[in-house]
CHARMM-style PDB file with segment names, atoms N, HN, CA, C and O in Angstrom:
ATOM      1  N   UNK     1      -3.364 -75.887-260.622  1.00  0.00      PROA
ATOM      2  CA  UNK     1      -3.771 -76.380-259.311  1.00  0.00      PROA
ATOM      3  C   UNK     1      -3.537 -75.315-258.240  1.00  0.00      PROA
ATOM      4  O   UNK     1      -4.303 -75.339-257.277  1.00  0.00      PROA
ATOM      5  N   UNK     2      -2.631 -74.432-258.276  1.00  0.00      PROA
ATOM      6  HN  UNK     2      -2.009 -74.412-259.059  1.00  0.00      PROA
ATOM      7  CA  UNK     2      -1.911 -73.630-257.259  1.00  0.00      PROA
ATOM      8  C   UNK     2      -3.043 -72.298-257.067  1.00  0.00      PROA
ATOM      9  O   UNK     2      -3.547 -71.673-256.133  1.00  0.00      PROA
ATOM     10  N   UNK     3      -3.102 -72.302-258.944  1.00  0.00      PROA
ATOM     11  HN  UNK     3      -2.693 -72.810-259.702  1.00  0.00      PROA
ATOM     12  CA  UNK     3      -4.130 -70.644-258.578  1.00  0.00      PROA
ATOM     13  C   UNK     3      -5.834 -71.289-258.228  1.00  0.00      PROA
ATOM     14  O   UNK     3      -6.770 -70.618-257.793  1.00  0.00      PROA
ATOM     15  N   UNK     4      -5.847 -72.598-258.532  1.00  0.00      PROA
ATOM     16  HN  UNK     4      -5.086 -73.144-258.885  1.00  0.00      PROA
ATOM     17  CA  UNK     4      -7.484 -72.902-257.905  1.00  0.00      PROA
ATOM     18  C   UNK     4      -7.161 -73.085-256.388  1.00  0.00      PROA
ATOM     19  O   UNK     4      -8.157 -72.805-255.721  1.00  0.00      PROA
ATOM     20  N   UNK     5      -6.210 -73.422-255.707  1.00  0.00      PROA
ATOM     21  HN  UNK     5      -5.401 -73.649-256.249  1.00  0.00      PROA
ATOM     22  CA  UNK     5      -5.976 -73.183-254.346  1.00  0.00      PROA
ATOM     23  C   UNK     5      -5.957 -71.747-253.880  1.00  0.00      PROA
ATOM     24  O   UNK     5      -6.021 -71.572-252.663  1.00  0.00      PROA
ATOM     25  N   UNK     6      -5.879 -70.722-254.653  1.00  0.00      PROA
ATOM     26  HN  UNK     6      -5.826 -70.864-255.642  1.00  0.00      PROA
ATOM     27  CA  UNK     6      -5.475 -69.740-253.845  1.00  0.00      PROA
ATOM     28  C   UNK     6      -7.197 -69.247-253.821  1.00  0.00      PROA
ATOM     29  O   UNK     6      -7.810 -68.936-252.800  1.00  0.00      PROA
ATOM     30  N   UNK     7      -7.826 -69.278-255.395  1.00  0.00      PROA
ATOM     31  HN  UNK     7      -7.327 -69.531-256.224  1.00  0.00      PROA
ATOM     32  CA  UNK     7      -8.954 -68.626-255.483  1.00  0.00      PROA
ATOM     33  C   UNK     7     -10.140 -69.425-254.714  1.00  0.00      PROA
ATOM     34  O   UNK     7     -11.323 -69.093-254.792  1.00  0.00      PROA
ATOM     35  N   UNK     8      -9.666 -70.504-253.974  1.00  0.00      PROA
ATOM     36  HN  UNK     8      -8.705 -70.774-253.910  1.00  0.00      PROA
ATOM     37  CA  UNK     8     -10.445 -71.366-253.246  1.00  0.00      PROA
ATOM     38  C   UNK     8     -10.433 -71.537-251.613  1.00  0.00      PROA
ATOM     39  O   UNK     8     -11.213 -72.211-250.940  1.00  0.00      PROA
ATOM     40  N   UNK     9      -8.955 -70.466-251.014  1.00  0.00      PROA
ATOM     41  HN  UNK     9      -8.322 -69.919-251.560  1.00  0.00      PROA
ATOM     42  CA  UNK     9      -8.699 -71.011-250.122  1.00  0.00      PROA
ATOM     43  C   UNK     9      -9.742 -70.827-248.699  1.00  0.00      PROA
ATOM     44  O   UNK     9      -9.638 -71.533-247.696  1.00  0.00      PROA
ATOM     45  N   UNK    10     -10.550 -69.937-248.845  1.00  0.00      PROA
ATOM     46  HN  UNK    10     -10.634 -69.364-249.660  1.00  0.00      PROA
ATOM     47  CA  UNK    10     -11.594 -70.128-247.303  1.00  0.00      PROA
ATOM     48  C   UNK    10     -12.665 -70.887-247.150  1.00  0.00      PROA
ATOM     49  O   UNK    10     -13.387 -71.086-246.173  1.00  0.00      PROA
ATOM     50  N   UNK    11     -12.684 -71.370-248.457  1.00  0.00      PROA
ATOM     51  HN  UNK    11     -12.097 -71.208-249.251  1.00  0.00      PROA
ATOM     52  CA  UNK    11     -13.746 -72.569-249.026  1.00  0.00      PROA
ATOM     53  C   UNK    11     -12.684 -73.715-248.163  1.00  0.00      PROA
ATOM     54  O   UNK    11     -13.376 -74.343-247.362  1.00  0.00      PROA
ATOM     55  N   UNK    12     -11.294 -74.125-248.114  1.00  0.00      PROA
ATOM     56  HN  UNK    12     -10.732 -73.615-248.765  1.00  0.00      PROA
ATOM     57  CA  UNK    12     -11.027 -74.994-248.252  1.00  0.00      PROA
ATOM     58  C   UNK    12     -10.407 -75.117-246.869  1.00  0.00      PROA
ATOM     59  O   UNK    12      -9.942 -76.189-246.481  1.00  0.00      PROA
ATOM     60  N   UNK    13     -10.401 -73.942-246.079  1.00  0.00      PROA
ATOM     61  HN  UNK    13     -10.779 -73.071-246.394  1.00  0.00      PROA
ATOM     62  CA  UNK    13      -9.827 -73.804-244.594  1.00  0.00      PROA
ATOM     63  C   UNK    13     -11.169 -74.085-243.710  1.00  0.00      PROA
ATOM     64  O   UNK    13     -11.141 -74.893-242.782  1.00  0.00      PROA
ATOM     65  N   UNK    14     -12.611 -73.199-244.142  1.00  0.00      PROA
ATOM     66  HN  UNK    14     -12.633 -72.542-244.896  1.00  0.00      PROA
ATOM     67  CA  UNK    14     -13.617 -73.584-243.371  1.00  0.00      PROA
ATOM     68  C   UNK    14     -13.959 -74.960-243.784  1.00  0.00      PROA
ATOM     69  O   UNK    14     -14.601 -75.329-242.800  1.00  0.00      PROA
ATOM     70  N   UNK    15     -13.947 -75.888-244.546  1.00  0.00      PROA
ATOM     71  HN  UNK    15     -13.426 -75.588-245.346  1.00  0.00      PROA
ATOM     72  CA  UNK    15     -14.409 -77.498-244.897  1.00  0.00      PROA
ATOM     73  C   UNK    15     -13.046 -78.010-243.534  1.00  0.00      PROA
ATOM     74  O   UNK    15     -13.438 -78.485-242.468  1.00  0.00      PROA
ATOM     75  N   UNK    16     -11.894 -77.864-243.742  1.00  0.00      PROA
ATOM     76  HN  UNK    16     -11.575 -77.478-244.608  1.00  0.00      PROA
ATOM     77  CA  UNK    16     -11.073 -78.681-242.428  1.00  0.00      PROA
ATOM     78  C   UNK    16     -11.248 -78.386-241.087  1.00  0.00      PROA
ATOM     79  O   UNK    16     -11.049 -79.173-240.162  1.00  0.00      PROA
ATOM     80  N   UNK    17     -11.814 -76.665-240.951  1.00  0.00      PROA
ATOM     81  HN  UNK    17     -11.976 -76.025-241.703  1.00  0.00      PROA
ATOM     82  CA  UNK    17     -12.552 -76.638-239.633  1.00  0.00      PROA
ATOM     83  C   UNK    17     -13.442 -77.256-239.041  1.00  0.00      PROA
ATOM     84  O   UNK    17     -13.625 -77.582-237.868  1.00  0.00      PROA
ATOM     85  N   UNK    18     -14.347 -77.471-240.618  1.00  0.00      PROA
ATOM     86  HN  UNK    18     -14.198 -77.206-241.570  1.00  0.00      PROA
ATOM     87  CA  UNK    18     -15.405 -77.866-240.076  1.00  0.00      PROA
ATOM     88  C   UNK    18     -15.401 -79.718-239.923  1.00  0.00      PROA
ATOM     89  O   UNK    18     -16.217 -80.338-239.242  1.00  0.00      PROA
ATOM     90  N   UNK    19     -14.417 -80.267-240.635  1.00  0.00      PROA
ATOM     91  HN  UNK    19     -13.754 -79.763-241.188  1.00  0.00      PROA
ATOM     92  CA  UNK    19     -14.244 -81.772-240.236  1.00  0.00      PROA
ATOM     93  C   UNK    19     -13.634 -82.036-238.704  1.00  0.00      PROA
ATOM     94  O   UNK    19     -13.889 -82.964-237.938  1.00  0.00      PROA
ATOM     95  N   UNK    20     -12.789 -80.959-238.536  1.00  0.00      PROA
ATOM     96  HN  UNK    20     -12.582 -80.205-239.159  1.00  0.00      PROA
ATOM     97  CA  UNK    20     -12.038 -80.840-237.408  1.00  0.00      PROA
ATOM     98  C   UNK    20     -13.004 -80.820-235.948  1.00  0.00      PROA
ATOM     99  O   UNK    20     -12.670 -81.302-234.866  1.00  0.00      PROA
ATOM    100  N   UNK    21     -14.068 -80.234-236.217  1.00  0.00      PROA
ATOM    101  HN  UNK    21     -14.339 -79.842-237.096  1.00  0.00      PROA
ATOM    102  CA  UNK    21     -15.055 -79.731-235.231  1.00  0.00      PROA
ATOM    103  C   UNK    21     -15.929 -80.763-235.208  1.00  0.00      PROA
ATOM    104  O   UNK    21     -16.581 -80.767-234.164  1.00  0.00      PROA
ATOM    105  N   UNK    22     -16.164 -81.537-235.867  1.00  0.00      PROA
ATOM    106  HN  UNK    22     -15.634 -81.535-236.715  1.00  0.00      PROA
ATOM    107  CA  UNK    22     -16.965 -82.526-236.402  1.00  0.00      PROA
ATOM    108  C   UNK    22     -16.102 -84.187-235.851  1.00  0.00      PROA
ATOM    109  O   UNK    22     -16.815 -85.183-235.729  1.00  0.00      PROA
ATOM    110  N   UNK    23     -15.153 -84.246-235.675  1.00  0.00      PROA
ATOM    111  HN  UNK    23     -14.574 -83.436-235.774  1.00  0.00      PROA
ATOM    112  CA  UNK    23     -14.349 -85.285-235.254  1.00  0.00      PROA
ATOM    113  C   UNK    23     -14.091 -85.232-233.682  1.00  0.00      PROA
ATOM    114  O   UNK    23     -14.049 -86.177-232.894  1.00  0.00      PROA
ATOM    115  N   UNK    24     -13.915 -83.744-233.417  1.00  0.00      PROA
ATOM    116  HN  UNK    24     -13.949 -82.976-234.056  1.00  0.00      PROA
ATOM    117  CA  UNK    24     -13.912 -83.080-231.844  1.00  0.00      PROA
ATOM    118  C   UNK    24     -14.923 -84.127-231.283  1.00  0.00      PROA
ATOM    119  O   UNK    24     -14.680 -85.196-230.723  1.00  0.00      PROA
ATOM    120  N   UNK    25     -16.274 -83.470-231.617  1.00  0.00      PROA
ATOM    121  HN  UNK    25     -16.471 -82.601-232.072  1.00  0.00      PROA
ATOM    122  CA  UNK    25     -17.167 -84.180-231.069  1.00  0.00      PROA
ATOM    123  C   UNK    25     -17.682 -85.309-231.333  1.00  0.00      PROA
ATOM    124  O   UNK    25     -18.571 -85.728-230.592  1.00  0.00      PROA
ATOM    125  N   UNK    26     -17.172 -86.210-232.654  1.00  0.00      PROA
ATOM    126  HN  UNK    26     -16.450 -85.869-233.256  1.00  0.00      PROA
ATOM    127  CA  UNK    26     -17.391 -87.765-232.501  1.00  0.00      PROA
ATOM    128  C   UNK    26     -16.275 -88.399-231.341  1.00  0.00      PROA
ATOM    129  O   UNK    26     -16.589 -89.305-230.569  1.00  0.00      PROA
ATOM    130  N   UNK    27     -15.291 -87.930-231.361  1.00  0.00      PROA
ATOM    131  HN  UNK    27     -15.035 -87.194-231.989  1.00  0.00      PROA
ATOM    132  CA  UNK    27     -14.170 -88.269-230.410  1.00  0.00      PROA
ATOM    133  C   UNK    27     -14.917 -88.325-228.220  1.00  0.00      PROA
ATOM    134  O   UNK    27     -14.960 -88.964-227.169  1.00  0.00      PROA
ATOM    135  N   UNK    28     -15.293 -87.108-228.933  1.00  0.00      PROA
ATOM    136  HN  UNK    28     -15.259 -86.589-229.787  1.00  0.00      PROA
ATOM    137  CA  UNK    28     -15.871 -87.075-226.865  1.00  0.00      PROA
ATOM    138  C   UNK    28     -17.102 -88.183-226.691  1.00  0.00      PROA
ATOM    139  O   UNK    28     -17.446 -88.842-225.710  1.00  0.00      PROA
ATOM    140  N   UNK    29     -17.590 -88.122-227.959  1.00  0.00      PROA
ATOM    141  HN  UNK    29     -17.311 -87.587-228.756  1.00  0.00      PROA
ATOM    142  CA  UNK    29     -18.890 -89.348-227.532  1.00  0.00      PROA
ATOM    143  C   UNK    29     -18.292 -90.536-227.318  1.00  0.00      PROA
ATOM    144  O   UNK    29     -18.840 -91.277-226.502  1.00  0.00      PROA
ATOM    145  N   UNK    30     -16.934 -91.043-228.045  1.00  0.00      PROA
ATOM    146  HN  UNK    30     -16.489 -90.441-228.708  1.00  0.00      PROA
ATOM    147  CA  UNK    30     -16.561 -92.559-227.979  1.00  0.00      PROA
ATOM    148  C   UNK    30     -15.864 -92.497-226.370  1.00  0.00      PROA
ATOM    149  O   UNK    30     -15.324 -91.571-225.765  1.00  0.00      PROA
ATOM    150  N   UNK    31     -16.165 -94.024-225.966  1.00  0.00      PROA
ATOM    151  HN  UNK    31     -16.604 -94.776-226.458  1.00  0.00      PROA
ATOM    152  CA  UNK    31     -15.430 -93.800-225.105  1.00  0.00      PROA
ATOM    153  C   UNK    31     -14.329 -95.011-224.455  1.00  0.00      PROA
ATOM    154  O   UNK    31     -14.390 -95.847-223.554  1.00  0.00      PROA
ATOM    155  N   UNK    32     -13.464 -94.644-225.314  1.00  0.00      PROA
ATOM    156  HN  UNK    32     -13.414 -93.965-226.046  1.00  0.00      PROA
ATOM    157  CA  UNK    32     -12.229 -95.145-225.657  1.00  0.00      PROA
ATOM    158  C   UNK    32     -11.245 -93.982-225.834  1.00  0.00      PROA
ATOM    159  O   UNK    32     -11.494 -93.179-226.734  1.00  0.00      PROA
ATOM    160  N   UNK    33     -10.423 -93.846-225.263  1.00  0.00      PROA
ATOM    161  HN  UNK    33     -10.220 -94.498-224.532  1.00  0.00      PROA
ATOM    162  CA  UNK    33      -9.255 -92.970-224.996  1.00  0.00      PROA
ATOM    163  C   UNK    33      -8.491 -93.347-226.319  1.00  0.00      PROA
ATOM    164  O   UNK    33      -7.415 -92.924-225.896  1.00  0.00      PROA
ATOM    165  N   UNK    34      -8.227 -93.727-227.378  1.00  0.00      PROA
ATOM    166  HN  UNK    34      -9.102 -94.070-227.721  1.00  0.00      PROA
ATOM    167  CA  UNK    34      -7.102 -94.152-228.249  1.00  0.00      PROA
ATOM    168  C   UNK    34      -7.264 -92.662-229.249  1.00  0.00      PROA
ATOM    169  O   UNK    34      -6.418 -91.808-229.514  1.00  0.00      PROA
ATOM    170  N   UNK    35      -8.739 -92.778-229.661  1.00  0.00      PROA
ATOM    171  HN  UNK    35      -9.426 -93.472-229.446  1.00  0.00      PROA
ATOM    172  CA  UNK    35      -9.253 -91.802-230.973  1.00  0.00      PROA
ATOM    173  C   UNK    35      -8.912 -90.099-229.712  1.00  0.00      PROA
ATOM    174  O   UNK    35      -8.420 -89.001-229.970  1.00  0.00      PROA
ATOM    175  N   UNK    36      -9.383 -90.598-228.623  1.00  0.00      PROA
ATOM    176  HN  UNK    36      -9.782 -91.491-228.413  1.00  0.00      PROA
ATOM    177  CA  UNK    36      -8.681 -88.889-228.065  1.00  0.00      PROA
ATOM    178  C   UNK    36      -7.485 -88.624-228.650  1.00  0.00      PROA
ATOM    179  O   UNK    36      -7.376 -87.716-229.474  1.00  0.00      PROA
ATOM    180  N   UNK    37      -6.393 -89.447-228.256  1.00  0.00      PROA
ATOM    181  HN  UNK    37      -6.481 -90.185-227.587  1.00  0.00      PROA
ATOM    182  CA  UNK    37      -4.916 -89.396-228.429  1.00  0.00      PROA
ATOM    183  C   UNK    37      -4.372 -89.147-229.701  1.00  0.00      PROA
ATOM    184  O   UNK    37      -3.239 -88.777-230.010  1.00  0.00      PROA
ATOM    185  N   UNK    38      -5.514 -89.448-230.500  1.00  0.00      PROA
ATOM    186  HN  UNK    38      -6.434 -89.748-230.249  1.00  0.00      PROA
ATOM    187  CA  UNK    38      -4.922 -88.874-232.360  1.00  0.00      PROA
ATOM    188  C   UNK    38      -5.625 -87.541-232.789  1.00  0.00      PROA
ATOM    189  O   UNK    38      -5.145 -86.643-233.482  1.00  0.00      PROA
ATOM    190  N   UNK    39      -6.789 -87.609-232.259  1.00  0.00      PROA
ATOM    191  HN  UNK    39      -7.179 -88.338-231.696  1.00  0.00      PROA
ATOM    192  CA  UNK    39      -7.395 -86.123-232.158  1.00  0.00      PROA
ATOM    193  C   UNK    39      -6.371 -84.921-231.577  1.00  0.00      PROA
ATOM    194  O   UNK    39      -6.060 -83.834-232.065  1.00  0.00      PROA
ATOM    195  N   UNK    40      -5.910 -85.703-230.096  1.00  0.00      PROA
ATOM    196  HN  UNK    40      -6.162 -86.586-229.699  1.00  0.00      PROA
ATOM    197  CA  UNK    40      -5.052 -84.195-229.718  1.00  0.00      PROA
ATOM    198  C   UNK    40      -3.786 -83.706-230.188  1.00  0.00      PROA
ATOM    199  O   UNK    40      -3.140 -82.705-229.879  1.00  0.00      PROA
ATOM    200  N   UNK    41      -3.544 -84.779-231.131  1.00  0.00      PROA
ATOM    201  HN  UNK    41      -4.068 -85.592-231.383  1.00  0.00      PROA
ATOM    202  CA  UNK    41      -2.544 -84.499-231.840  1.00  0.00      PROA
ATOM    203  C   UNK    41      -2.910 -83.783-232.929  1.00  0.00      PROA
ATOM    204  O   UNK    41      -2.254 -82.851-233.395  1.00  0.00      PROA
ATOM    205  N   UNK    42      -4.365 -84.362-233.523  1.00  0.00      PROA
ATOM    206  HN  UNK    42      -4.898 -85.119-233.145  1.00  0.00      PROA
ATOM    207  CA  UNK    42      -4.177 -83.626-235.350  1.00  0.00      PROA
ATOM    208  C   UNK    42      -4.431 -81.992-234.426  1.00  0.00      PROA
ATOM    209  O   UNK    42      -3.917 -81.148-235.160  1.00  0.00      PROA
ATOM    210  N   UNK    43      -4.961 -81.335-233.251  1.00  0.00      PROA
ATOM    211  HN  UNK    43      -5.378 -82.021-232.655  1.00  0.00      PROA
ATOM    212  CA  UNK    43      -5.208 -80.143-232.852  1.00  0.00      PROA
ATOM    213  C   UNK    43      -4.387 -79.415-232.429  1.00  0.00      PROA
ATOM    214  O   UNK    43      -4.395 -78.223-232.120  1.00  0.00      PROA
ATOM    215  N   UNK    44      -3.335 -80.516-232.421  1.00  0.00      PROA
ATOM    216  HN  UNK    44      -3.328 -81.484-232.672  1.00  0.00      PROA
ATOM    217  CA  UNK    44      -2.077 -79.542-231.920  1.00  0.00      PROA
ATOM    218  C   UNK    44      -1.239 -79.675-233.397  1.00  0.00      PROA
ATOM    219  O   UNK    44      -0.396 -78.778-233.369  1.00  0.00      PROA
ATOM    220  N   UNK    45      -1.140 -80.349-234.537  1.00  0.00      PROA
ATOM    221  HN  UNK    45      -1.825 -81.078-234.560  1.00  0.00      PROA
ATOM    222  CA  UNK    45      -0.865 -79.622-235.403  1.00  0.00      PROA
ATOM    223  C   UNK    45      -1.639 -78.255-236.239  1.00  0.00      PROA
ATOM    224  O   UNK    45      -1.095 -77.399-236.937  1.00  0.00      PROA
ATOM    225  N   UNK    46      -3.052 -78.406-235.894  1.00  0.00      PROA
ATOM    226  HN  UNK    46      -3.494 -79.101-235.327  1.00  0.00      PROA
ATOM    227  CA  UNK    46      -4.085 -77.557-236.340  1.00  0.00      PROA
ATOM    228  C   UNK    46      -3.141 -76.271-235.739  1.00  0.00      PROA
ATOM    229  O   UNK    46      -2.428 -75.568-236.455  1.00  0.00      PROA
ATOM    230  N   UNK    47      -3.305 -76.112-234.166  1.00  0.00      PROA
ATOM    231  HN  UNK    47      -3.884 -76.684-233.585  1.00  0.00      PROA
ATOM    232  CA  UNK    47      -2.636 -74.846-233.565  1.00  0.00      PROA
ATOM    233  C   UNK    47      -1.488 -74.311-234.258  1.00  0.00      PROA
ATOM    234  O   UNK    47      -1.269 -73.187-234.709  1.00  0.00      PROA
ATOM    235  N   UNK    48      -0.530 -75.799-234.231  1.00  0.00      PROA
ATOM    236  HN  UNK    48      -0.708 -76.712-233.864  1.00  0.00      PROA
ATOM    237  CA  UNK    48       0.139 -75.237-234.864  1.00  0.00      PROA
ATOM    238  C   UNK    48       0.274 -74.494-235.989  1.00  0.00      PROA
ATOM    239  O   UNK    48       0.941 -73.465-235.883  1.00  0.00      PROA
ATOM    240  N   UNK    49      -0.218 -74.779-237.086  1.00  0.00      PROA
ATOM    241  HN  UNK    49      -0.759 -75.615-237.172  1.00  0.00      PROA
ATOM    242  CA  UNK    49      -0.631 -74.116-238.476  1.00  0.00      PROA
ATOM    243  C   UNK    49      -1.365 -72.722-237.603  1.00  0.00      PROA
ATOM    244  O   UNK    49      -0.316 -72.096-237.755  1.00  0.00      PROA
ATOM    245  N   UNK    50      -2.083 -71.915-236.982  1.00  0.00      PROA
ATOM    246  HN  UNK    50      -2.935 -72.424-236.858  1.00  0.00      PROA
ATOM    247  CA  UNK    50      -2.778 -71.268-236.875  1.00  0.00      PROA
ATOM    248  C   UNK    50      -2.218 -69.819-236.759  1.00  0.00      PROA
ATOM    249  O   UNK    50      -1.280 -69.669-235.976  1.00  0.00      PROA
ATOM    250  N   UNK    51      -2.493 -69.166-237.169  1.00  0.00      PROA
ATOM    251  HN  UNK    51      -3.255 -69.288-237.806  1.00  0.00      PROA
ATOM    252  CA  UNK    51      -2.359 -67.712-237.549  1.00  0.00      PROA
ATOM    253  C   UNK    51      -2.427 -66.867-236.366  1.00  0.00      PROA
ATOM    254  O   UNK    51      -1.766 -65.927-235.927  1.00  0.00      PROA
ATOM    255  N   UNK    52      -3.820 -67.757-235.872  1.00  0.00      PROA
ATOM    256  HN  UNK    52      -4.357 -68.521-236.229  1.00  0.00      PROA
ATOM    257  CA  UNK    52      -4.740 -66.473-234.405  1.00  0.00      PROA
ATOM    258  C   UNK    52      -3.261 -66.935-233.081  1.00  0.00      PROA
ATOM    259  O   UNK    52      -2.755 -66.029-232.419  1.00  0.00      PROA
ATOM    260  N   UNK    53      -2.922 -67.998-232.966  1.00  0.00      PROA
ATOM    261  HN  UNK    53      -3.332 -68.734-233.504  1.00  0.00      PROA
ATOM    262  CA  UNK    53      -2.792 -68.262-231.630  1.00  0.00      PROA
ATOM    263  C   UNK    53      -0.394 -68.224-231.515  1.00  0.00      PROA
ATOM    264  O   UNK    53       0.508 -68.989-231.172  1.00  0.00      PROA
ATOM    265  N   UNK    54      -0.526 -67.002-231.992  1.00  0.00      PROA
ATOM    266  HN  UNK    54      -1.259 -66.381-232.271  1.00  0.00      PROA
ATOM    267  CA  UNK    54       0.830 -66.662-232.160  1.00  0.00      PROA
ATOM    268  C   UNK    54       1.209 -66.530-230.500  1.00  0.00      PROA
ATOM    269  O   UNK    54       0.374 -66.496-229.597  1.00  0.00      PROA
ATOM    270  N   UNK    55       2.681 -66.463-230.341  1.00  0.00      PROA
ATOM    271  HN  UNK    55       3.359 -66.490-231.075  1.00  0.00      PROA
ATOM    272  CA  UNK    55       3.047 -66.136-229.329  1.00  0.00      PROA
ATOM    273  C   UNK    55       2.176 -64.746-227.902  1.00  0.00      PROA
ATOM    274  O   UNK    55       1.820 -64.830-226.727  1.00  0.00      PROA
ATOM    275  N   UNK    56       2.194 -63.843-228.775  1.00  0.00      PROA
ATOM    276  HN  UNK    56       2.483 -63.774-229.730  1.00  0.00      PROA
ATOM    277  CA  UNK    56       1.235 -62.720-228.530  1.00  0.00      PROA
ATOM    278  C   UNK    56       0.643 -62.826-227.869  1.00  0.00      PROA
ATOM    279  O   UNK    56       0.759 -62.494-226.689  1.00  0.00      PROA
ATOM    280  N   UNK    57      -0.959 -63.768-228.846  1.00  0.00      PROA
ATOM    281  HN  UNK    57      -1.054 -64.037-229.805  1.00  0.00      PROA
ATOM    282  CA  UNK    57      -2.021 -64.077-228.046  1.00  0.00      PROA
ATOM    283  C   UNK    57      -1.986 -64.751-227.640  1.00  0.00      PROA
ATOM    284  O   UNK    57      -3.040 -64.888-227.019  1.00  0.00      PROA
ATOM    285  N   UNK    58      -1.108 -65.803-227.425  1.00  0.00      PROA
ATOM    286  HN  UNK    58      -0.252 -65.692-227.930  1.00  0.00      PROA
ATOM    287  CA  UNK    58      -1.195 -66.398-226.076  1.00  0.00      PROA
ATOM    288  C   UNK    58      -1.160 -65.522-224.811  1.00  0.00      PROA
ATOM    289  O   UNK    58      -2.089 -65.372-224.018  1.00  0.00      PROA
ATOM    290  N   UNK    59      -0.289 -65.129-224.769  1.00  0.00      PROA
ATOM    291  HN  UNK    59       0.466 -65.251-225.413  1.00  0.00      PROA
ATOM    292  CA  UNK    59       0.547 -64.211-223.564  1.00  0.00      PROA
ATOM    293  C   UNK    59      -0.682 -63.373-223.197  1.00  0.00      PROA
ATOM    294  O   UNK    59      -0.997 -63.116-222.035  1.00  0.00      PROA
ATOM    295  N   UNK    60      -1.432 -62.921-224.419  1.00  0.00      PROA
ATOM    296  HN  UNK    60      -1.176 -63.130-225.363  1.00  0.00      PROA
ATOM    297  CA  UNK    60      -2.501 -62.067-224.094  1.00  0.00      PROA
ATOM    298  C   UNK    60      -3.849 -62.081-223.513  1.00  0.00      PROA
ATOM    299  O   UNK    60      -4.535 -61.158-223.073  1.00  0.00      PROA
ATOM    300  N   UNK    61      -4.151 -63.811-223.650  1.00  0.00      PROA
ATOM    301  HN  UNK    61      -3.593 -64.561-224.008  1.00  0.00      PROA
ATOM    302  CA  UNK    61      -5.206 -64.865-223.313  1.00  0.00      PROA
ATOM    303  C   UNK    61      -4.536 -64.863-221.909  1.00  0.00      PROA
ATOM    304  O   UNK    61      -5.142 -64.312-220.990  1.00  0.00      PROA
ATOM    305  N   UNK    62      -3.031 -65.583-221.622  1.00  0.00      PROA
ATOM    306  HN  UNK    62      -2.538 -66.030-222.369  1.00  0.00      PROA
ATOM    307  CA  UNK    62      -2.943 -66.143-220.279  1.00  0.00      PROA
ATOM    308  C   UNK    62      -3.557 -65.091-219.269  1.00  0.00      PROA
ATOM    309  O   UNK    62      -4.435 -65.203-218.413  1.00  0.00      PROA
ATOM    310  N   UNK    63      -2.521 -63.681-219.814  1.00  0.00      PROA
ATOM    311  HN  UNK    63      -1.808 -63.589-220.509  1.00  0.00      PROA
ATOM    312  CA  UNK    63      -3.119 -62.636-218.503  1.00  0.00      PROA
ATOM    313  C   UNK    63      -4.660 -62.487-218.981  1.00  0.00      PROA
ATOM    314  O   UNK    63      -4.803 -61.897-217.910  1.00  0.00      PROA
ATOM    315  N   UNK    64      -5.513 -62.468-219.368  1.00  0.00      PROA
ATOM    316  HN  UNK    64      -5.397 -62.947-220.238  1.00  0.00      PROA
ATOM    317  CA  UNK    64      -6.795 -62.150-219.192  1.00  0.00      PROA
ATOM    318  C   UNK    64      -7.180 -63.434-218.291  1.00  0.00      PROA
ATOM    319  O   UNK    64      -7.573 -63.149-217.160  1.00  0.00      PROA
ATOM    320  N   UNK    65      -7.130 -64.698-218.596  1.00  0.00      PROA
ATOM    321  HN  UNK    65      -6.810 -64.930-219.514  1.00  0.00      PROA
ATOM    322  CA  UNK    65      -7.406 -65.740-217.454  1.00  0.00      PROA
ATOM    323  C   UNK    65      -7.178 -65.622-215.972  1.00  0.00      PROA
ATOM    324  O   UNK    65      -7.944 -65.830-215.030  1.00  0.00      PROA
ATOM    325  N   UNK    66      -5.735 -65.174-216.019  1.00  0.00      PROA
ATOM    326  HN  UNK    66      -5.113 -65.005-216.784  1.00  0.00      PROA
ATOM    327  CA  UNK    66      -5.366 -64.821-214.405  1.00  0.00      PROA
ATOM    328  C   UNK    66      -6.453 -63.852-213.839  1.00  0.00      PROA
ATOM    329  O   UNK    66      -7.259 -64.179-212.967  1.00  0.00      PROA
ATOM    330  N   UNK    67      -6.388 -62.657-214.413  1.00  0.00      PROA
ATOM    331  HN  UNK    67      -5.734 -62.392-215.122  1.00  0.00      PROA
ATOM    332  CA  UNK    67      -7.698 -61.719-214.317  1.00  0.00      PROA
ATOM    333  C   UNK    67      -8.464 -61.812-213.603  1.00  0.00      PROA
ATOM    334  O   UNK    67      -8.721 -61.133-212.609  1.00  0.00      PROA
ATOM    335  N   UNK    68      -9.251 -63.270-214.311  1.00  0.00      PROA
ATOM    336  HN  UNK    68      -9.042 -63.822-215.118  1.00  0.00      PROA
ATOM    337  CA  UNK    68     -10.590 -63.881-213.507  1.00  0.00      PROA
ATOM    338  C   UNK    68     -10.598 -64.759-212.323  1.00  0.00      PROA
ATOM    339  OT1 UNK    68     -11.667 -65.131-211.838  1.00  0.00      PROA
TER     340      UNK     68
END
């Protein structure tokens, strides 16, 4: 199971992006605030898990915002 996870894994990171992105926007069409409130959670564990959005780039995003 471990080595079909490894030899599988961008197959299996882009499919949760892409549910993730896919729930984003069933979420903004409803309009009922409850399904927001579990969405911004599964995205803030998403962040969390995330590789790109380390301390760093944050810091590196904020000052480019100020910038503008």
């Amino acid at each position: 199971m471990f080595d079909w996870i490894l030899e599988h894994w961008e197959s299996i990171f882009s499919w949760i992006g892409l549910a993730v992105t896919t729930c984003t926007g069933i979420v903004k069409l409803t309009p009922t605030t409850k399904d927001d409130t579990i969405m911004g959670k599964v995205v803030k564990v998403a962040d969390w898990l995330s590789v790109v959005n380390t301390p760093e780039n944050k810091a590196k995003l904020e000052k480019v915002v100020k910038k503008k």
